[in-house]
ZASENU-393285 format. One record per residue (C-alpha): x negated, y negated, z; residue in three letters; chain. Coordinates in Angstrom, 3 decimals, m for minus. Layout:
! ZASENU-393285
NODE         xx         yy         zz   seza   nuke
NODE          X          Y          Z    Ala      A
...
This chain:
! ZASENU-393285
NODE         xx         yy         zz   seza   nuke
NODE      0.000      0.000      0.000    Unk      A
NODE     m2.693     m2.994      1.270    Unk      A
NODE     m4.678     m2.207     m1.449    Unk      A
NODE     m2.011     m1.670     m4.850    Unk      A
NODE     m2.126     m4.447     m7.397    Unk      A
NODE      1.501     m4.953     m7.032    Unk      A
NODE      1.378     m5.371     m2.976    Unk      A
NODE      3.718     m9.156     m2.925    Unk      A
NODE      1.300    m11.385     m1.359    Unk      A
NODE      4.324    m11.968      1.426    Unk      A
NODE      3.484     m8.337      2.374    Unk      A
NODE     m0.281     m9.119      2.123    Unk      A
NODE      0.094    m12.065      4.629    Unk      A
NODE      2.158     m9.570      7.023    Unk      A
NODE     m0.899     m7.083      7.158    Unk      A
NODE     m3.284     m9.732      7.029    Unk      A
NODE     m1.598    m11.195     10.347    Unk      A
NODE     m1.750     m7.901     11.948    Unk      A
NODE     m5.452     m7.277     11.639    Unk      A
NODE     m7.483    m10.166     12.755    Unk      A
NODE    m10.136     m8.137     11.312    Unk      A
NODE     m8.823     m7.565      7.826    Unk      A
NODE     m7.846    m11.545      8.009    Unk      A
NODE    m11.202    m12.433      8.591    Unk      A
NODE    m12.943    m10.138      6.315    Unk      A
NODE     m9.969    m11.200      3.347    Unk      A
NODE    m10.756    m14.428      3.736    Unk      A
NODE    m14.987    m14.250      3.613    Unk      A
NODE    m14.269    m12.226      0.685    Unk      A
NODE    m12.508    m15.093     m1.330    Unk      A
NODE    m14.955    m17.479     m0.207    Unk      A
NODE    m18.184    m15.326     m1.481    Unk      A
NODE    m16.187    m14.535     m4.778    Unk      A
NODE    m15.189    m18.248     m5.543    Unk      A
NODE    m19.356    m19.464     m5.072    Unk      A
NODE    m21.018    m18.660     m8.547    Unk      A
NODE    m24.396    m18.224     m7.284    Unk      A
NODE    m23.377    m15.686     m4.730    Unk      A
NODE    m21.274    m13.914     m7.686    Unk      A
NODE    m24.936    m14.441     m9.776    Unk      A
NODE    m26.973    m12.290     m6.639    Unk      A
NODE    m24.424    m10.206     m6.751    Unk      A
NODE    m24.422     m9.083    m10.156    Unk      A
NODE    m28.120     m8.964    m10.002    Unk      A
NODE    m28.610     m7.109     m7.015    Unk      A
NODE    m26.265     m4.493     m8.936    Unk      A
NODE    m28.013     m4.444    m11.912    Unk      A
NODE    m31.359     m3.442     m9.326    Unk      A
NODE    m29.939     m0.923     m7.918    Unk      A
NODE    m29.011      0.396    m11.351    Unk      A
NODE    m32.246      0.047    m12.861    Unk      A
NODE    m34.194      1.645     m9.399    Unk      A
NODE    m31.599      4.882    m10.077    Unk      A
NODE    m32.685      5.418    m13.542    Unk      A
NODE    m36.327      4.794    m12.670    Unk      A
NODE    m35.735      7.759     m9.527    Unk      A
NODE    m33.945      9.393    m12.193    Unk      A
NODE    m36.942      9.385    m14.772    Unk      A
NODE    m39.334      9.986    m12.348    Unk      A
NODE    m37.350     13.083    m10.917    Unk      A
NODE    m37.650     14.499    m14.846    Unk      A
NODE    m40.994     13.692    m14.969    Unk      A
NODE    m41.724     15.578    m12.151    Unk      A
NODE    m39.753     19.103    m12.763    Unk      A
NODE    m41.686     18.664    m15.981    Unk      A
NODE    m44.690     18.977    m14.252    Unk      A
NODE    m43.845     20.942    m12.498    Unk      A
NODE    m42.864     23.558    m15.004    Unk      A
NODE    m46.409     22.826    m16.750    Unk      A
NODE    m47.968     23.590    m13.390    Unk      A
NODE    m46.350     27.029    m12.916    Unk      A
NODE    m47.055     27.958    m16.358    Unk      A
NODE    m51.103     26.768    m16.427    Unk      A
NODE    m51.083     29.107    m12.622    Unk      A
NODE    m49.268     31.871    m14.250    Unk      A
NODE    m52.184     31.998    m16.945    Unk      A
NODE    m54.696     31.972    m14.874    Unk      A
């Protein structure tokens, strides 16, 4: 329910008044997503934490390359 797209915001206010919490938190999320250079970190800090995954990611094939390599080259031997 609190979080449907078609929640009427007189519904919204009623929950929000419940929770002081949920009030609070509702509002400092407007505030951060009205400020452009907030929304600007934002997007970048995303776009970080994307790039860092596919660099793990790569590195993670690297290594069960190597790995394979290694177990072949012992195997030889």
């Amino acid at each position: 329910m609190f979080l449907e797209e078609d929640t009427s915001n007189d519904m919204l206010k009623e929950v929000l008044a419940v929770d002081s919490v949920i009030r609070k938190a509702e509002e400092r999320l407007e505030w951060l997503s009205s400020d452009e250079e907030t929304i600007k970190l934002y997007k970048a800090r995303e776009e970080s934490l994307i790039e860092k995954m596919s660099l793990l990611d790569e590195a993670e094939e690297r290594g069960i390359k190597k790995g394979k390599i290694d177990m072949v080259l012992n195997v030889k031997l």
